[in-house]
N, C-alpha and C positions, 0 to 999 in steps of 0.2 A: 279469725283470719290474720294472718302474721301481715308484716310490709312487702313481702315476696307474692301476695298473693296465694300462697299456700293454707292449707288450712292448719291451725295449732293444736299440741299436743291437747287433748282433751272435747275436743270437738266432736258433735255429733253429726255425720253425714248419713244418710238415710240406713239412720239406728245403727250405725259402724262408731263406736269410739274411736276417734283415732289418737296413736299412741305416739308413732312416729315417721316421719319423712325417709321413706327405700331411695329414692331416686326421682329423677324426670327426664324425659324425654324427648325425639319428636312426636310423639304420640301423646304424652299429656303426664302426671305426674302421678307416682304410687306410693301409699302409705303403709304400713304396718295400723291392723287396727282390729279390736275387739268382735266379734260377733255379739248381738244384743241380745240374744239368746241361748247361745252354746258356747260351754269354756271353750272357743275355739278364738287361733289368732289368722288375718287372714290379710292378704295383699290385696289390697282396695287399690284400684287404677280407675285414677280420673279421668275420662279424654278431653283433652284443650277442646273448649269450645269452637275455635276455629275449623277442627274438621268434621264437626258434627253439625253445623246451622239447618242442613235442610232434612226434609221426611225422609228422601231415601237413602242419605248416607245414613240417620239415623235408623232404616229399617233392615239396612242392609248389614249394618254392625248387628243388630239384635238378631238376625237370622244367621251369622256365621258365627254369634256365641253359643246360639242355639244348636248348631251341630258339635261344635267344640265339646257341649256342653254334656254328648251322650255318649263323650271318649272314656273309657273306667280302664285303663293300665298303667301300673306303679312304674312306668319312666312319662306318665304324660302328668302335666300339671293339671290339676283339679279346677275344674271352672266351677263356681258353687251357684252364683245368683249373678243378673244381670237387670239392670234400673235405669231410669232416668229420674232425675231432679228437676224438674227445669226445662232446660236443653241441656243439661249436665248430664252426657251418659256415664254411668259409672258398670264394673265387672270388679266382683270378689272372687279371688281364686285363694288354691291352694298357696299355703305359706311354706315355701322351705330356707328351713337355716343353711346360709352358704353365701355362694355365690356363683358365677357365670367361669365360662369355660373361656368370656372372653378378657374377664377378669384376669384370670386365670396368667392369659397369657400377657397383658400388661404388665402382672407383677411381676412374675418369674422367667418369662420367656418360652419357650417349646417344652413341651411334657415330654418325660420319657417316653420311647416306645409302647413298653406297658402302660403306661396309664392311657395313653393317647386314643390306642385298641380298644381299651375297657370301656373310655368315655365314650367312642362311635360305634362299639356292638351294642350297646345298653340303649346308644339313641337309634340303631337301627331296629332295636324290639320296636320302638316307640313308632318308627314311622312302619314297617309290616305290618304291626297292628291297624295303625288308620289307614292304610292304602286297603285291610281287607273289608275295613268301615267304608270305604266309598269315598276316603276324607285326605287329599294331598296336605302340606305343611308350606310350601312351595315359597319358605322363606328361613330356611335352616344355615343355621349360622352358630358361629361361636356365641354368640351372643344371646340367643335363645337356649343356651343349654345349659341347666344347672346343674351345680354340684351340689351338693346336699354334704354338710358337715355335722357330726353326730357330736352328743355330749362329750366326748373325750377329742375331741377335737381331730379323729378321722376320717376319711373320708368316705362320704356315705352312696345314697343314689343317685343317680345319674337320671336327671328327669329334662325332656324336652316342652318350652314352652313358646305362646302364641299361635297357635297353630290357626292359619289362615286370617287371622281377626286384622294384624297389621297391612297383610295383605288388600282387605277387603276396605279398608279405610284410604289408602292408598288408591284403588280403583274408582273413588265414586266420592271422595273431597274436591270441593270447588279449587282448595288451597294447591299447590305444587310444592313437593316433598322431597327435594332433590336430595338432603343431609339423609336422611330416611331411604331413598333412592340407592345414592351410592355402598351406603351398608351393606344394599341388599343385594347391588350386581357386583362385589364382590364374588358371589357364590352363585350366581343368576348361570341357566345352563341354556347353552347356545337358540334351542326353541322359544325362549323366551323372549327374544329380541326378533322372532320371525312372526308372532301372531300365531302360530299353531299350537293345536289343543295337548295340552299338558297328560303327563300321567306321571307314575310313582318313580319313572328312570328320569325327570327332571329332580326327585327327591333326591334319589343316588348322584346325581351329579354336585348336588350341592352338599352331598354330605361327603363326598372325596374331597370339596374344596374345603372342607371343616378339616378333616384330617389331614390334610395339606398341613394348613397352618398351622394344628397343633405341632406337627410333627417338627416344622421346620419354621416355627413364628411369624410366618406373614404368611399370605392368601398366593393361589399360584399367577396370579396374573395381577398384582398389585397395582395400582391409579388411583389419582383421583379426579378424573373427571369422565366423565360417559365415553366418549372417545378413546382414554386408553384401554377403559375396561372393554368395550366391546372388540376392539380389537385383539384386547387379549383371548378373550373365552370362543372367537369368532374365527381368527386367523393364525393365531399364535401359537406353535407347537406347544403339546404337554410339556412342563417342566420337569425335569431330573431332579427329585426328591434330594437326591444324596448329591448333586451337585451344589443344593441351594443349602444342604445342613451337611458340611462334611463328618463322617462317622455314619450316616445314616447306611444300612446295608441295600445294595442296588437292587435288589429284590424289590424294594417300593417305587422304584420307580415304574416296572409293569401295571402293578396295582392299580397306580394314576394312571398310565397310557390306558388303562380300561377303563375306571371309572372317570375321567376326565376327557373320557371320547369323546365329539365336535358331533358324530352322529350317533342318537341314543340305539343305536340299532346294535353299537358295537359296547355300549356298555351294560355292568352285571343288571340284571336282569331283577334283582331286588336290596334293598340295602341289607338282607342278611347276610346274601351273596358279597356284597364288597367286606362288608365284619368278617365275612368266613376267610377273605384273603388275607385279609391284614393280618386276622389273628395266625394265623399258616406262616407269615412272614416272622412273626415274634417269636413264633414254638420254637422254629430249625436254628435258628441260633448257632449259624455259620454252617448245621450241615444240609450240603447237597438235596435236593430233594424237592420233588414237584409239587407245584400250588394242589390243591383239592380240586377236581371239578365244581362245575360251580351248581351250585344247590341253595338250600336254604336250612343249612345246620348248625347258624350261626348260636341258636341258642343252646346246643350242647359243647359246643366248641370253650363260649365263652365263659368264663366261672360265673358263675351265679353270685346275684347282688345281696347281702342283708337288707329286708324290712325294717327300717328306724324310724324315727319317730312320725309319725304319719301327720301332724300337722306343722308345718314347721317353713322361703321366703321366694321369692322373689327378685333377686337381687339386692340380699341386706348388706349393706355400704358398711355399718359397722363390723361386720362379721366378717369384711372380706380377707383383710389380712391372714389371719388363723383361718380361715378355709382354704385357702391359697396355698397356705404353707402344707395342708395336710394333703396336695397334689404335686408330685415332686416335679420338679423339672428335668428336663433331654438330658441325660448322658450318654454320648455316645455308645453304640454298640458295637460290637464287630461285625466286618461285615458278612453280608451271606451269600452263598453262592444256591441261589434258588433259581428252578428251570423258570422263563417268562412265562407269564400268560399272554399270548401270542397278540400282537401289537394289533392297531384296528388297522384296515385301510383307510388313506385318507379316502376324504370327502367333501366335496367343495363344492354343493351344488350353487349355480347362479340363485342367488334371489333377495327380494329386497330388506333391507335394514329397516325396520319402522326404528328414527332415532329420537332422540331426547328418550320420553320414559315411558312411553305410551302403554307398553305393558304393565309397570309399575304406577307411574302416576295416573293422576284421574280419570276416567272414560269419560270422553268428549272433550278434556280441557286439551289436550295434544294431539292434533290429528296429522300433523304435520309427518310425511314418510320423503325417508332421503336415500335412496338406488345410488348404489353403487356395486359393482362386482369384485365376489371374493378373489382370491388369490386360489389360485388353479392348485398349487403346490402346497404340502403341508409344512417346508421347509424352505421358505421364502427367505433369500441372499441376504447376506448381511449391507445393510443399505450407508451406500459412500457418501461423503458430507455434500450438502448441495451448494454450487458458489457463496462464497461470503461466510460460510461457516467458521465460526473462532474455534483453533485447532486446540486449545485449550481449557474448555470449557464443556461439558455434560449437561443437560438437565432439560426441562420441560416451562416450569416456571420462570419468567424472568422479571425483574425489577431493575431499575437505575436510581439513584440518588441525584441532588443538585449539583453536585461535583462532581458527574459521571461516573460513578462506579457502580461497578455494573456488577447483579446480586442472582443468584443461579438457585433451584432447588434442584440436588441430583439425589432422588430417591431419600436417604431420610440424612442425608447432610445438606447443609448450606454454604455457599462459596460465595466469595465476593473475589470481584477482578479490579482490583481499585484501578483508578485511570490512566493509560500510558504504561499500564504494566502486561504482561504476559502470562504470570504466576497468579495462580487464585490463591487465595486462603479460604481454610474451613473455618468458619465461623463455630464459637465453644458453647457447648452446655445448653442448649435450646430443647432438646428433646425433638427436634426434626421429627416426623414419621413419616410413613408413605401417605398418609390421609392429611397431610398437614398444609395449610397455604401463612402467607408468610404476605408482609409487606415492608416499608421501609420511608421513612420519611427525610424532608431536605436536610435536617440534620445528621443524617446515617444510622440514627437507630430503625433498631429494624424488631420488629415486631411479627408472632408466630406463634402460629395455635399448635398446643401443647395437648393434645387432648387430657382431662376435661376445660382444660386452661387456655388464655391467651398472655402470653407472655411478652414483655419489653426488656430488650438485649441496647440499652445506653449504648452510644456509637464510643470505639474505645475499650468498655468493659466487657469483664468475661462472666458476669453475673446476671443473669436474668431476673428483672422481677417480674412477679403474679399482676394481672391486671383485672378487677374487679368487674368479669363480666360474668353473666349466669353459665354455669357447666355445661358442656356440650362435647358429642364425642367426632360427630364430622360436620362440617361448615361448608358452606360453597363458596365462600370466596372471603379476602380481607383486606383492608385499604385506609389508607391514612391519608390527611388531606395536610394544607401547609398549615394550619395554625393548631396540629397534633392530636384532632379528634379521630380516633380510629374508628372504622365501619367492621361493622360483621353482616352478614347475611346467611341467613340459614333456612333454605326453603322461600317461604314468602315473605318472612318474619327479619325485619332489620334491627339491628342494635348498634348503638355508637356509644362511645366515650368519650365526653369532652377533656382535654387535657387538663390534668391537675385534680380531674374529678373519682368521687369514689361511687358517684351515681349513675349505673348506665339507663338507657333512655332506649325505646322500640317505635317503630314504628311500622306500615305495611303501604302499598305503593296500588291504587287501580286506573284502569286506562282512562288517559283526560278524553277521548271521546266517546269511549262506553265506560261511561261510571259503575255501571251494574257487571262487572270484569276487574279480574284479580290481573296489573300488570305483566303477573309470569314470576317463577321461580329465576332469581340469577344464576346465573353461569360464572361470571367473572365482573367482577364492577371496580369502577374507576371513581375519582372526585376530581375537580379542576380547582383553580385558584379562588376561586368565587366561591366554592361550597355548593355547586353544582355536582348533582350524582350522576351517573351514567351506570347501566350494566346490560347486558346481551341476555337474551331467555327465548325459550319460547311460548308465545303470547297462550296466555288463557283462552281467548277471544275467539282465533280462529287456529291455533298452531302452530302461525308462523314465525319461523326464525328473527328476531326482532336486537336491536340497538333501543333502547329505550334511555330517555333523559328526564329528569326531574328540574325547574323551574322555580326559582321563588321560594317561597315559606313554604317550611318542612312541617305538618306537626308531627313532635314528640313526646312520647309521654313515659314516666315510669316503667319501668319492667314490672310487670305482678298486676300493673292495672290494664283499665279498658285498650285494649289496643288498637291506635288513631289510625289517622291515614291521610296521606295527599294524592296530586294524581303526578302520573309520568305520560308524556309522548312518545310516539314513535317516529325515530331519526328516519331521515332520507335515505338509508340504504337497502335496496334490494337484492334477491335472488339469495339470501343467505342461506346454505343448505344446514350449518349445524352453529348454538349459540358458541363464538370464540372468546378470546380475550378482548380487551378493550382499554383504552389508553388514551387521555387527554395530556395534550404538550399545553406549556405555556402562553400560546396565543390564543388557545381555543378551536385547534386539529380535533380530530375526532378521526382514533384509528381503532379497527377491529379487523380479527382474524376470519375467514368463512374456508372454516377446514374443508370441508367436504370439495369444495372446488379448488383448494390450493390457491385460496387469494391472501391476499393482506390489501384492505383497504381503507381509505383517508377521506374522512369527509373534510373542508377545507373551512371552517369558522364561517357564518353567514351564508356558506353554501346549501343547494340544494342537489348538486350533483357529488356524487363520489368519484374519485379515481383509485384506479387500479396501479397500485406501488411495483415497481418491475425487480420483483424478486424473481428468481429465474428456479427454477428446478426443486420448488417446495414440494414433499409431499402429502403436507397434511399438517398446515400449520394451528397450532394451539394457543400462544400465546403471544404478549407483543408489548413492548413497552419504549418510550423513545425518551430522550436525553434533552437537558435544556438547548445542547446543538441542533437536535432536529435530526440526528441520527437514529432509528430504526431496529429493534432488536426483536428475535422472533424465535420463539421457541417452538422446533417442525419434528416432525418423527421420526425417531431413532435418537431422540435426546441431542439434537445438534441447535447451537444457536444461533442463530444469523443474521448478521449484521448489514445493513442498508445505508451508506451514506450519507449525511443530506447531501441535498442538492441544491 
């Protein structure tokens, strides 16, 4: 066992050599390692003991490997054997050398048309196959999809993996899996957030969000936090492919209007059917000419894959670069003038949002549902700043420094408004994303997860350095307190940096009055002067929307080792329909956002009442940060920020 915790080169896990470290996750961590019986090499995944402690997350994992496990087609990933140790569940699968398609896209940016095509007909054998097994995937993402790189360093098969297993860990973990979460509703299709029974057109919809992105580098409804995605996949018009990638031929834009339908009634009807359009989009090659009807001939259509080396990873971290390179990236194509496939009607029945993750996170840990009604129109106005709005400023995320200046994320740049000015600046070289949060301490550096990275921007410099925490590709929130130790929180799981340190520390948080309850995944977390933590979640317990604080001695321990715990309470404020941002001033305020009802509210130090901050015309505030004046900043919908006085 190394100091990370990890097991060492040469180690034997139940009769697996292990050779070397693929990656880690939220799901638990994978090896490259020997079979102890056949020249075979094979991706051994550990899952964190944190989501397996009890029988039936552990029964329920071993029954959906067990169907995985009787998928036989050369685009699905090979499940071979599945074990426990322990409480250690372990699963060996199929090895292939390569890498991920979301790789893919970090290194290079959007694939060509061709390849993009080739990569989502190959993953649609993969899912017509199990949809006629009985068997959804109902977590299809860039990131599930391999590429396979052959000896000559071309690009091989196209193979889909995980199939239901992250899902079904997700469903029935005590833990709250928000990093895990937001991955997933990235590509999550509108049924998914209503509690109704799923079938192979939630597949199709997430495999158009797959091609989405390939096509044009980000997902079509990009956020990071539950609120904007569900608004996106819920309310938000399909996006214009060829508006978000210019060169892209407007032909893809019908594509998505179908497979990106709000109602699966109006989309294709199998994922060969979506492969059969794209590929039709790629053929005409600017001439004229109507989509195909829609069928399922994706597999004639598409060229046929070579069989290569049949055992072969998983996501190998060393291999990624030269597999990456062997998948070209977007060049523009001309564009095409191809007839549409005839747009859906909108669709906007009233009904309720179950929010936070209830579909995704655990069964029973969130039961909490928050009503609200859609937007009647699928082409809802473009929405005017609401009083107090800075006419200068964009973004969703907001921070302020001790010297007031006031720090913005607008999609994958950062801007600072220094104080008394009008003029933002972009902040350099950070690697901003859309998945990325960001914080900023009284000094002005400002600190921002880089995925797999958290990185420090020295106030002044244009040079970012690496800050030594464990790899991670989404976060839920990041914070820094005054004497420079930063917080992460990922799911339930916390980590900080003490300043100056090369050692980070974890720790996990459960309810000071039900000890046998996981405080809640955060949302957005805060630290006060004192080294007091605060963040918003919603509770393990019973669901609800919650302000939680931490008191007193924290323990932490090691990252790699047993991971500790203290407890946190729940603040005095009620009726919070959805977890917002959160924000401690100087004396010991206590302010959170409650989207769903368009509040901003302030608990007042020593208090047990909250008041309601008279912002006037919010619709749907998400974040909030206030200044050592005591001035008010609120990041509402439509990216506007809004400023509040003191008084």
């Amino acid at each position: 066992m190394t100091e990370s915790g990890r097991l060492a080169p040469g180690a034997v896990f139940a009769g697996y050599t292990i050779e070397r470290v693929l990656g880690g996750g939220g799901m638990g961590t994978v090896y490259v390692a020997a079979h102890p019986r056949l020249p075979r090499r094979v991706a051994l995944k550990l899952l964190h003991l944190d989501l397996t402690r009890d029988d039936y997350v552990r029964s329920r994992f071993e029954s959906e490997a067990g169907h995985v496990a009787r998928l036989e087609h050369p685009n699905i990933v090979g499940v071979y054997d599945t074990g426990r140790e322990g409480n250690q569940l372990w699963i060996a699968m199929q090895y292939i050398e390569g890498s991920s398609a979301g790789d893919a896209l970090r290194s290079g940016g959007p694939l060509a048309p061709e390849q993009a095509v080739r990569v989502i007909g190959e993953t649609a054998k993969a899912l017509d196959y199990a949809h006629g097994e009985g068997v959804l995937h109902r977590d299809v993402k860039p990131d599930n999809i391999l590429l396979e790189q052959d000896r000559s360093n071309r690009a091989g098969r196209v193979l889909l993996a995980d199939f239901g297993i992250a899902k079904a860990l997700a469903e029935t973990s005590h833990l709250t899996r928000t990093g895990m979460l937001v991955a997933s509703l990235q590509y999550a299709a509108p049924e998914q957030f209503d509690g109704e029974a799923l079938d192979e057109r939630t597949d199709v919809y997430a495999l158009g969000c797959t091609l989405f992105h390939l096509l044009t580098g980000r997902p079509p409804y990009p956020g990071t936090s539950l609120p904007e995605l569900m608004r996106g996949h819920l309310m938000t018009p399909v996006p214009q492919a060829s508006a978000v990638r210019p060169g892209l031929a407007p032909a893809w834009d019908a594509v998505f209007m179908r497979s990106l339908a709000k109602s699966r009634q109006d989309r294709f009807p199998s994922c060969g059917a979506l492969a059969e359009a794209a590929t039709a989009v790629v053929a005409q090659r600017g001439v004229a000419a109507p989509l195909p009807d829609i069928g399922h001939a994706a597999d004639t259509l598409l060229a046929p894959t070579p069989t290569l080396y049949a055992e072969q990873t998983l996501h190998a971290q060393p291999a990624q670069t030269a597999a990456v390179a062997a998948w070209p990236s977007h060049q523009p194509s001309a564009p095409t003038d191809v007839r549409s496939i005839p747009a859906p009607r909108p669709r906007w029945p009233r009904r309720l949002l179950i929010l936070g993750a209830v579909i995704f996170l655990m069964a029973g840990l969130i039961a909490g549902v928050v009503g609200y009604r859609m937007y009647k129109s699928a082409h809802p106005p473009a929405l005017p700043p609401p009083p107090g709005a800075l006419p200068s400023l964009r973004g969703t995320d907001v921070r302020v420094d001790a010297a007031g200046n006031l720090y913005v994320r607008d999609d994958t740049r950062l801007l600072k408004l220094p104080a008394g000015s009008t003029t933002p600046q972009e902040l350099p070289a950070l690697g901003i994303g859309w998945n990325s949060k960001f914080a900023v301490d009284n000094a002005g550096n400002v600190y921002a997860t880089n995925p797999p990275h958290v990185v420090k921007l020295p106030a002044g410099s244009t040079t970012p350095q690496d800050l030594p925490f464990p790899e991670f590709y989404l976060m839920s929130d990041l914070t820094v307190d005054s004497a420079g130790t930063v917080y992460a929180a990922l799911d339930g799981i916390w980590t900080r940096l003490s300043a100056g340190s090369n050692t980070p520390q974890h720790t996990s948080f459960l309810e000071a009055d039900s000890p046998g309850f996981g405080a809640g995944s955060p949302e957005r977390i805060a630290v006060d002067s004192e080294g007091n933590i605060y963040f918003s979640c919603s509770r393990v317990k019973d669901g609800e929307t919650a302000v939680m604080k931490v008191e007193g001695q924290v323990n932490w321990g090691p990252v790699g080792a047993t991971l500790p715990y203290s407890f946190a309470k729940k603040l005095p404020f009620t009726g919070l329909k959805y977890p917002g941002g959160v924000a401690v001033d100087r004396t010991g305020n206590v302010y959170t956002t409650d989207s769903a009802n368009a509040r901003v509210l302030k608990l007042p130090a020593g208090s047990n009442t909250p008041e309601v901050l008279p912002f006037t015309e919010l619709r749907y505030p998400e974040d909030v940060a206030v200044d050592a004046d005591g001035n008010v900043y609120v990041g509402d919908l439509g990216g506007w920020i809004v400023k509040l006085a003191a008084r």
